[in-house]
C-alpha positions as CSV (number, residue, x, y, z in Angstrom):
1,X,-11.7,43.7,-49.8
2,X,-9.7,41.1,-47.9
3,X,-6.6,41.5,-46.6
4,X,-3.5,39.1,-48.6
5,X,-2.0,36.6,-46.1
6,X,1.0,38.2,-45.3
7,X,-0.8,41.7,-44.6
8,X,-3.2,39.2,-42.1
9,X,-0.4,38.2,-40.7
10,X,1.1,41.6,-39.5
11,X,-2.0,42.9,-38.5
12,X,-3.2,42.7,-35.2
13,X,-6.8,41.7,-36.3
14,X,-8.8,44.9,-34.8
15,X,-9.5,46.5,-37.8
16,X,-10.1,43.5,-40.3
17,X,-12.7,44.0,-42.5
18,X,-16.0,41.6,-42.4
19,X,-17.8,39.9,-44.9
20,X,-20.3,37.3,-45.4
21,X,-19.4,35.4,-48.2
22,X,-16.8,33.1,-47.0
23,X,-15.6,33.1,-50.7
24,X,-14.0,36.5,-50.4
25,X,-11.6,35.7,-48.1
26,X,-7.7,34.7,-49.1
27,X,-8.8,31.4,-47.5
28,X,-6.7,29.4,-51.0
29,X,-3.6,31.7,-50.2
30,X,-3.7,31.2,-46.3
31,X,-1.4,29.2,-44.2
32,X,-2.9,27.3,-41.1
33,X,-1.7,30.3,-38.4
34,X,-3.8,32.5,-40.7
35,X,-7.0,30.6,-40.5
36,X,-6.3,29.7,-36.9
37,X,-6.0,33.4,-35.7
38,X,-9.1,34.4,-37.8
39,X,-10.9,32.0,-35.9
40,X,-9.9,33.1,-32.3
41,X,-10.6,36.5,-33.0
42,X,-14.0,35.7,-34.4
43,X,-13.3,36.8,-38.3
44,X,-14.8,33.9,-39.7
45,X,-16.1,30.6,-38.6
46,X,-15.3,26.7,-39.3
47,X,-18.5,26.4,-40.9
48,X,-17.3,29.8,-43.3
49,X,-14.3,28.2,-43.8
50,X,-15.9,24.6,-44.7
51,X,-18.0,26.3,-46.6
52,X,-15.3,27.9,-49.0
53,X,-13.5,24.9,-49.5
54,X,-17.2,23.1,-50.4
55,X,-17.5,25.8,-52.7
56,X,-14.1,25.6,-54.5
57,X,-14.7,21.8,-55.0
58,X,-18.2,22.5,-56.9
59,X,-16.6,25.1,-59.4
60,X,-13.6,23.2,-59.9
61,X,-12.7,19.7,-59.9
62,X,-13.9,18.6,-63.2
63,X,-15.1,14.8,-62.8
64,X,-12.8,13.7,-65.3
65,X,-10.1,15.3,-63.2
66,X,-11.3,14.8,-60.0
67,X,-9.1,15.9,-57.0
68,X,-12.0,13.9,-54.5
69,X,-13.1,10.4,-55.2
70,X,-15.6,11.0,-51.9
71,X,-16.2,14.5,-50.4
72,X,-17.8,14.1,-46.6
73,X,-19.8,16.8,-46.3
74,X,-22.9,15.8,-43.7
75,X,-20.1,14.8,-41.4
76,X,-17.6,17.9,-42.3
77,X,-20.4,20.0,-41.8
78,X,-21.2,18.5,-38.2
79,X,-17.3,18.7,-37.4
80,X,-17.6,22.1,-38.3
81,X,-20.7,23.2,-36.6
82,X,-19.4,21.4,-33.5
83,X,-15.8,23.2,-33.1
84,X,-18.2,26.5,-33.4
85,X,-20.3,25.7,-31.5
86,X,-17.4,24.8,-28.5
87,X,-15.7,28.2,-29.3
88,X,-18.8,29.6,-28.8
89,X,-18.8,28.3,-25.4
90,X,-15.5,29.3,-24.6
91,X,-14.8,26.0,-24.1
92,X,-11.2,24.9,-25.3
93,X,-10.8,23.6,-28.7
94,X,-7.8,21.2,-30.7
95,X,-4.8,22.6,-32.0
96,X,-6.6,21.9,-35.8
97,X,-10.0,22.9,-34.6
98,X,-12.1,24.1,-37.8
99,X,-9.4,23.5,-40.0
100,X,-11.0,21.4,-43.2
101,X,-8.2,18.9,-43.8
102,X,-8.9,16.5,-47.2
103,X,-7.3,12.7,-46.9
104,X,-6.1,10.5,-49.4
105,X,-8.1,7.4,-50.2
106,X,-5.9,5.0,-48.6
107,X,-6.4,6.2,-44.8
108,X,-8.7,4.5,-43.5
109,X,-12.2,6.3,-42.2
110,X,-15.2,4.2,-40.3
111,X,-17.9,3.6,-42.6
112,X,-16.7,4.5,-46.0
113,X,-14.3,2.3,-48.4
114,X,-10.6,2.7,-48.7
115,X,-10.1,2.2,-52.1
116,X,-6.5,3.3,-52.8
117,X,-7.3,4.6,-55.8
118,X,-9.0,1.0,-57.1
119,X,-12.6,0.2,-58.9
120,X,-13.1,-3.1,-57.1
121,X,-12.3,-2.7,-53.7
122,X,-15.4,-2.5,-51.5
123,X,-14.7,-3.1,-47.9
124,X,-16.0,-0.4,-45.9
125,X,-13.4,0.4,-43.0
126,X,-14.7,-0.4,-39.4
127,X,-12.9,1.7,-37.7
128,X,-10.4,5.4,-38.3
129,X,-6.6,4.8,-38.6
130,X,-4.6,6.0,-36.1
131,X,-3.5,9.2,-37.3
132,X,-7.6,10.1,-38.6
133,X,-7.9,9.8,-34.7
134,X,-5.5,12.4,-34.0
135,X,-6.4,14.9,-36.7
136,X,-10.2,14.0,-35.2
137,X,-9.0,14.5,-31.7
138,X,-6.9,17.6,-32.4
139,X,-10.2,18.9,-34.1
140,X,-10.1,18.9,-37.4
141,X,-12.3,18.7,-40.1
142,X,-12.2,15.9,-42.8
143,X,-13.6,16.7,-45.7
144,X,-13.1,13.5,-48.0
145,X,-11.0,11.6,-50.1
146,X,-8.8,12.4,-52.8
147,X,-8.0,10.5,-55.7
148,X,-4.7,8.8,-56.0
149,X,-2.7,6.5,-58.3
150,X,-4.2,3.3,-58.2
151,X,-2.4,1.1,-54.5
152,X,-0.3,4.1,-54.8
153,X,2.4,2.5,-57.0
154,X,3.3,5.8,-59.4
155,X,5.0,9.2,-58.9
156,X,3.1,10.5,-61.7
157,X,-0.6,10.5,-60.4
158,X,-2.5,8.8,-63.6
159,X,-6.0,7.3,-62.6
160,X,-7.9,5.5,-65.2
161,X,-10.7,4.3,-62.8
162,X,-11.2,8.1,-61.3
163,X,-9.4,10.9,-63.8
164,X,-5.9,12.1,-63.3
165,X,-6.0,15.6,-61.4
166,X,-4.1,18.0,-63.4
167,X,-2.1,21.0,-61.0
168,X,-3.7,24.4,-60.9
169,X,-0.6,26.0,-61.8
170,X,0.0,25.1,-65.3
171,X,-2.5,23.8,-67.4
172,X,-3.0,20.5,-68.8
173,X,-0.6,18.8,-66.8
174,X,-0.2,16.4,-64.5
175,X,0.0,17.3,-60.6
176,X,1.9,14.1,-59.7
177,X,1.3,11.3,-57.8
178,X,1.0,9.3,-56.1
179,X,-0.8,11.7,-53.6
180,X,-1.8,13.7,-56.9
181,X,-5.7,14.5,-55.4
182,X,-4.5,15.8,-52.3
183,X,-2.4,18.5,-53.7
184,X,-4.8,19.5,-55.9
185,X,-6.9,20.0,-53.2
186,X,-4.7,22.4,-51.3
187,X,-3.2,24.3,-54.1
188,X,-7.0,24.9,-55.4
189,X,-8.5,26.0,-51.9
190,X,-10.5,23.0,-51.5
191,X,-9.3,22.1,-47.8
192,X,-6.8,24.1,-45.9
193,X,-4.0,20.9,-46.1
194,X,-4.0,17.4,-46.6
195,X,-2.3,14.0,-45.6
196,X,-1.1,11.7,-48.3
197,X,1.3,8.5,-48.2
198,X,5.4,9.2,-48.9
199,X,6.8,5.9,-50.4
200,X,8.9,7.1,-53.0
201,X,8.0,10.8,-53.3
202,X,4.4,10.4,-53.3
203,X,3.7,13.7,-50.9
204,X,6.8,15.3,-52.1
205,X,6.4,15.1,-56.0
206,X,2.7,16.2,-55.8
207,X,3.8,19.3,-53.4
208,X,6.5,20.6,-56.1
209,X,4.2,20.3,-59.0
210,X,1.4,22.5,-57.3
211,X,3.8,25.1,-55.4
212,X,3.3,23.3,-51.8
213,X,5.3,22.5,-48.9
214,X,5.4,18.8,-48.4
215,X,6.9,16.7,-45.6
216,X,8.1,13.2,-45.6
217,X,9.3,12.1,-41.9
218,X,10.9,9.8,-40.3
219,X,9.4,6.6,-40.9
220,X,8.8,5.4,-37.7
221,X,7.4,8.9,-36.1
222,X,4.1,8.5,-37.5
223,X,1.9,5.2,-37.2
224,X,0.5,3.3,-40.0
225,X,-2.3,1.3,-39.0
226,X,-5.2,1.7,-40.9
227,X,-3.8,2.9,-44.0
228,X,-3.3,0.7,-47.4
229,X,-0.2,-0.5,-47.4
230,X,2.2,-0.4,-50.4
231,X,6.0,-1.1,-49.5
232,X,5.9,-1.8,-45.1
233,X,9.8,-1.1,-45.6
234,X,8.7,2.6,-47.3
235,X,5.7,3.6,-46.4
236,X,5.4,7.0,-44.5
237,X,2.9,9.2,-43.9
238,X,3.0,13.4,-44.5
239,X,1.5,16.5,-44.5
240,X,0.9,18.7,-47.9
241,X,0.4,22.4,-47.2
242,X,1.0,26.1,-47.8
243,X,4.2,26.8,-45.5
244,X,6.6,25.1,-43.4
245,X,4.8,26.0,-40.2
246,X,2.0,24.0,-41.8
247,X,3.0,21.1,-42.1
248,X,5.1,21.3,-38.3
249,X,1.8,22.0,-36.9
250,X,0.4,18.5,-38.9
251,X,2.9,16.8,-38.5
252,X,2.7,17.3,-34.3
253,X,-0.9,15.9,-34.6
254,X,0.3,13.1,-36.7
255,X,3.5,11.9,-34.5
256,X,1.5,12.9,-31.6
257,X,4.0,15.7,-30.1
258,X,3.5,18.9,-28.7
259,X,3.6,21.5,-31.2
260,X,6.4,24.5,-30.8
261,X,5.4,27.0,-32.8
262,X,7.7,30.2,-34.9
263,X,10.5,27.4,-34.8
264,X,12.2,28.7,-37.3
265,X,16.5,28.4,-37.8
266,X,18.2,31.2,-38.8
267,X,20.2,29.7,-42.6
268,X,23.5,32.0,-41.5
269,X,26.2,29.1,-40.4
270,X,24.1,26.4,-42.0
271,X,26.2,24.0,-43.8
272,X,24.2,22.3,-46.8
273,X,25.7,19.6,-49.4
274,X,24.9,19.2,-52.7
275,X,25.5,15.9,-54.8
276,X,27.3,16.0,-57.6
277,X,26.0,12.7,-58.4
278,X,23.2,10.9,-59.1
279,X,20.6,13.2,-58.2
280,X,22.1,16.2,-60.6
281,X,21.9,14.2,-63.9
282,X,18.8,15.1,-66.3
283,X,17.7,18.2,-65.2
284,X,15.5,20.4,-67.5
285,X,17.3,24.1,-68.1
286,X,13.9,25.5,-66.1
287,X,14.8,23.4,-63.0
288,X,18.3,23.9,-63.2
289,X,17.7,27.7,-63.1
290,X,15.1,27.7,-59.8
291,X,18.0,25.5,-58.6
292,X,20.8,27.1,-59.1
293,X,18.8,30.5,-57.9
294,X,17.9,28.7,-54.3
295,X,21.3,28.3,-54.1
296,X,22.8,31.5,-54.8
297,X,20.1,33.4,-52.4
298,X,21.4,30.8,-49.5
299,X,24.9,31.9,-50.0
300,X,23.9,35.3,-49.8
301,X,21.9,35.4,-46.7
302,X,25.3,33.0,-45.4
303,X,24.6,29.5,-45.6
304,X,27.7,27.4,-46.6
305,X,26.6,25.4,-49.6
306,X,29.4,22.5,-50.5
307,X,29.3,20.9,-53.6
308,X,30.6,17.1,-53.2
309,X,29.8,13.2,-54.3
310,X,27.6,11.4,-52.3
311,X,29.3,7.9,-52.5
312,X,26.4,5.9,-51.2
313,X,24.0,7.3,-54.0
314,X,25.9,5.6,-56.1
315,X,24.3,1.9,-54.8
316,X,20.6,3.4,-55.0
317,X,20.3,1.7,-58.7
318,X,21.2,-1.6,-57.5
319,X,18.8,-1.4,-54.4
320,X,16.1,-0.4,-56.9
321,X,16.9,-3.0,-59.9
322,X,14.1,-4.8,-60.7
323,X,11.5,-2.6,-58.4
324,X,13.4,-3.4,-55.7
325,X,11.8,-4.0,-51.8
326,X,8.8,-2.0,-53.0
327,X,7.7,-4.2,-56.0
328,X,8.4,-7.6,-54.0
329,X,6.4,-6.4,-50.8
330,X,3.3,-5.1,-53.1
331,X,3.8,-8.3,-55.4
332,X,3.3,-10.0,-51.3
333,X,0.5,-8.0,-50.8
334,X,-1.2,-8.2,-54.2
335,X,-0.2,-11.5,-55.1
336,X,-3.8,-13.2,-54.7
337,X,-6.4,-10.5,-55.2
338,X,-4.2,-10.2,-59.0
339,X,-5.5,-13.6,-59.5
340,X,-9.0,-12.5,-58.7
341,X,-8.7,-8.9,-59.6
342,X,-6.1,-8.9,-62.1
343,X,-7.9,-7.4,-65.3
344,X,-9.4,-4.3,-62.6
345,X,-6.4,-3.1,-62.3
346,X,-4.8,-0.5,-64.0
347,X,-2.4,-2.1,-66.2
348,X,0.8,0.3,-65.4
349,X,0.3,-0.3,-62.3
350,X,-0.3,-4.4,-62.5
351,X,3.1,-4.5,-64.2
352,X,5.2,-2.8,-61.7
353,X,3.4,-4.9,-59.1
354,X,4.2,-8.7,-60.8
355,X,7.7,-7.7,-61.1
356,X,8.1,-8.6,-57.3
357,X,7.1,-11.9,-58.3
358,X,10.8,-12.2,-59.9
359,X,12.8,-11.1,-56.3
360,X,13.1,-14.5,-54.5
361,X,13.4,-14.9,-51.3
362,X,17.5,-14.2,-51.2
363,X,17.1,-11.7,-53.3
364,X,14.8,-9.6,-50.6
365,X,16.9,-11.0,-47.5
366,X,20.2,-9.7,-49.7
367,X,18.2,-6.3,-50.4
368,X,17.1,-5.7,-46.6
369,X,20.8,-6.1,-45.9
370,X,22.5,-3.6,-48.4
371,X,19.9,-1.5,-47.6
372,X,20.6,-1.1,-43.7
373,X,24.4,-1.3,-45.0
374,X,23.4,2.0,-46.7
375,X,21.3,3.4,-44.4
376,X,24.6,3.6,-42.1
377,X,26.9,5.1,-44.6
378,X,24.2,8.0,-45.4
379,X,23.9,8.7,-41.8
380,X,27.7,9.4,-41.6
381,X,28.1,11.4,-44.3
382,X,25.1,13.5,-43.3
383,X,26.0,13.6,-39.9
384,X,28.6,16.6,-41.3
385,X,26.1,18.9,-43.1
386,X,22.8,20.5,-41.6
387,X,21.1,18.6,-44.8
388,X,21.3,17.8,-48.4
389,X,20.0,20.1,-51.3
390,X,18.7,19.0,-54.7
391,X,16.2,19.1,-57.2
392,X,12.7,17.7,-55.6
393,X,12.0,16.4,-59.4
394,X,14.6,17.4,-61.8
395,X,11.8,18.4,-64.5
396,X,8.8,20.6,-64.7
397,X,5.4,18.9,-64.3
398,X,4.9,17.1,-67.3
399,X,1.6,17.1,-69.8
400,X,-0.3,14.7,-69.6
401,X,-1.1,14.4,-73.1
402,X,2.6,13.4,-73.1
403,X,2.3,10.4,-71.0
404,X,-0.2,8.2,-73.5
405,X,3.1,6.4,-74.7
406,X,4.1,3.9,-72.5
407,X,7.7,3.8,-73.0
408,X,7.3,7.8,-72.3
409,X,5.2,7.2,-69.3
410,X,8.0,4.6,-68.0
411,X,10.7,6.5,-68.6
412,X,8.9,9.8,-67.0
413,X,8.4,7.7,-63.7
414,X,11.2,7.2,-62.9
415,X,13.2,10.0,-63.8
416,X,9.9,11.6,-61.6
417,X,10.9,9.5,-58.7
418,X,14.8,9.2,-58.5
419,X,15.3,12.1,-56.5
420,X,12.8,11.9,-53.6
421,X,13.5,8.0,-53.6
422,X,16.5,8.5,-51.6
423,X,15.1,9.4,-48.5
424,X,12.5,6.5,-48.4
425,X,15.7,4.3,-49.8
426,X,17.9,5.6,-47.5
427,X,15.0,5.8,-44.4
428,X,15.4,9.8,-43.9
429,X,13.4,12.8,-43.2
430,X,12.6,15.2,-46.1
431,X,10.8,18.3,-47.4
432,X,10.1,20.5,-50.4
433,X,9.9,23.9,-50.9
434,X,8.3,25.7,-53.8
435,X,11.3,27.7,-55.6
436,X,10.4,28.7,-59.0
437,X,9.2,32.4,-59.7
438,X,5.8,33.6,-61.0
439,X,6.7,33.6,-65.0
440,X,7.7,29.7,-64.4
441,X,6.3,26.2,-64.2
442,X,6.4,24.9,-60.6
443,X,9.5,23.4,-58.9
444,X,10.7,22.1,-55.8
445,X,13.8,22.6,-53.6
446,X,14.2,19.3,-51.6
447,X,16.2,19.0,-48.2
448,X,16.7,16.0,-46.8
449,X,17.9,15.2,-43.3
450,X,19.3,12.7,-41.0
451,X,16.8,10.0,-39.5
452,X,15.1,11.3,-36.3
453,X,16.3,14.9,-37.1
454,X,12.5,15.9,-38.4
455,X,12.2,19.3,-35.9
456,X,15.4,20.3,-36.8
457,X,15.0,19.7,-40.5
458,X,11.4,21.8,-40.3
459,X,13.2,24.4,-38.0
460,X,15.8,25.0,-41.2
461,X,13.3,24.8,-43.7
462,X,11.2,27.2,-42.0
463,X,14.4,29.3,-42.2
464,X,15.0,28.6,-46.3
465,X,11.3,29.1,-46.9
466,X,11.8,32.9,-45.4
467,X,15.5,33.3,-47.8
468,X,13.1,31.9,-50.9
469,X,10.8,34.9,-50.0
470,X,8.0,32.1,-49.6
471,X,7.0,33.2,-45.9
């Protein structure tokens, strides 16, 4: 019998037990430092580890709820042969080395097709996008890539070309989107963690619905060439995983920094605010009860929590009307494969897309500048509190049986999306937390942070995560 994670963690390794079948091991519970120490010590070995996540993919993604479009598994299974074989060796490894690590389908990888989530794209990619070279260079293994809301343009993860995955938490609904194939991933032990696309939500919203940690950074800490765009104003790219120190230890490879590991910020003397605004309005009573529970265990362990309007959330609908910078810059972007494309696509997707058509020109130029007007004001207020608390979602992951209605669907999205909007809006750092309890659907708590502030805002999640007894 293998030992849980947290046991693995406290132990010092010399009496682990051994098995063969890499399918006994708490590999779909275990963080990164978990699998990492197993393999220095010799527990278990990339290939073991590969293998278990191969084998979790066969028994359960369902094709018509696929979590990969493509699985890579000649070249995973070299990857993985490889860092073994260097360990081996003694010979020094990456800080990811052996660690399976699924993509979403709108990175680009040499040779196969980035297809964002599309039917009729066929391009093959000629070469990895920058942060694919990192997570190669820092050892990693890429196992394939997950399905996605078609050009990425949903927070609710539908997929009529390739099947919506559905979370492994609750059954028969939706995981969210638009990264909704990478969380599955994760959350069903098919790779260890995953990188997905954050232009609205999309790594955030998919991370609350399957109980993950995800991470949306600073935009400009992590490059984005050689990934599909959506919104270039938006656009950021983020680790999904099991813990905080997860997704610090990604996102180092990703922005290309050293790693510090057990950063972790004691929540006594924090000083949190919470919106009364905006972001509070339309919760479910389930949400509003993890909620209000994050909160209380905060106080407790001494966090200052201050309840307050946020005045500059109070512009967001007005930067959004109409789709906003998103729907004009994919309408820029789309605007001539619709005319060649057009009945390909998925139709809730084509719609949100051809509203950009409507923004003219000083529309945009009038958008770009209430948007940096509001950028300002939301660093000044912040600059006062350690971050801002709220609802990643304000409801419980919805089933998507429910979604067949338009109007429903419509509505959904963007109730789905208002919340984590804000920090892509707004051009801030932010992070969910898992927060509901065992007996409940899966919620996030979201923290969001000043631009540029990403290791401090990982340092006091890491210190949260440990007051939501989620270490």
């Amino acid at each position: 019998m293998w030992l849980s994670p947290r046991a693995f963690r406290e132990t010092n390794g010399d009496n682990m037990p051994q098995s063969d079948n890499a399918t006994d091991r708490p590999f779909p519970e275990a963080t990164l430092d978990d699998l990492l120490q197993g393999l220095d010590q010799g527990h278990w070995s990339s290939a073991q580890i590969l293998d278990a996540c191969l084998s979790a993919s066969e028994r359960l993604d369902e094709p018509a709820h696929q979590a990969y479009t493509k699985r890579f598994d000649g070249t995973a299974r070299a990857e993985a042969e490889a860092v073994d074989t260097l360990r081996q060796a003694n010979v020094p490894v990456g800080e990811l080395a052996g660690l399976p690590i699924a993509l979403k389908a709108l990175f680009d990888v040499q040779g196969e097709v980035t297809h964002s989530g599309s039917r009729w794209w066929s391009e093959a990619a000629s070469t990895d996008a920058v942060i694919v070279s990192r997570l190669r260079r820092a050892g990693a293994v890429i196992t394939g890539h997950t399905n996605m809301t078609e050009f990425a343009y949903s927070g609710l993860g539908l997929n009529p070309h390739y099947g919506t995955p559905l979370t492994p938490l609750a059954p028969g609904r939706i995981s969210g989107g638009s990264s909704s194939g990478s969380a599955v991933a994760v959350a069903a032990g098919m790779a260890a963690a995953a990188i997905g696309s954050d232009t609205g939500g999309s790594v955030r919203i998919p991370a609350a619905f399957c109980g993950l940690v995800g991470f949306k950074p600073s935009q400009y800490r992590i490059p984005r060439q050689g990934i599909f765009p959506l919104s270039d104003s938006y656009d950021s790219i983020g680790p999904i995983a099991r813990s905080v120190g997860c997704c610090a230890r990604l996102d180092a490879v990703l922005s290309g920094t050293p790693f510090q590991p057990g950063q972790r910020t004691d929540v006594r003397g924090l000083r949190f605010v919470v919106p009364r605004n905006y972001m509070m309005d339309d919760m479910s009573p389930g949400i509003a009860r993890a909620f209000d529970r994050s909160l209380q265990r905060l106080r407790e362990a001494g966090a200052t929590v201050v309840e307050a309007s946020v005045p500059v959330l109070d512009r967001l609908p007005e930067l959004l009307a109409g789709g906003g910078l998103t729907a004009a810059e994919a309408f820029f972007r789309h605007r001539d494969w619709l005319g060649k494309h057009g009945d390909e696509y998925d139709p809730l997707v084509k719609s949100r897309i051809e509203r950009g058509a409507l923004i003219s020109a000083a529309d945009y130029q009038a958008l770009l500048h209430l948007r940096a007007e509001s950028m300002s004001r939301a660093d000044a207020f912040l600059s006062d509190y350690d971050g801002l608390l709220a609802p990643t979602v304000p409801i419980e992951p919805p089933l998507l049986r429910d979604l067949a209605d338009d109007r429903v669907y419509g509505h959904t999205n963007l109730l789905v999306l208002r919340n984590p909007t804000v920090a892509n809006v707004l051009d801030l750092c932010a992070i969910t937390l898992p927060n509901h309890a065992p007996d409940e659907l899966p919620s996030g708590l979201m923290m969001i942070g000043r631009n540029g502030t990403d290791r401090q805002v990982l340092a006091a999640a890491s210190g949260v995560e440990k007051v939501l007894g989620r270490d």
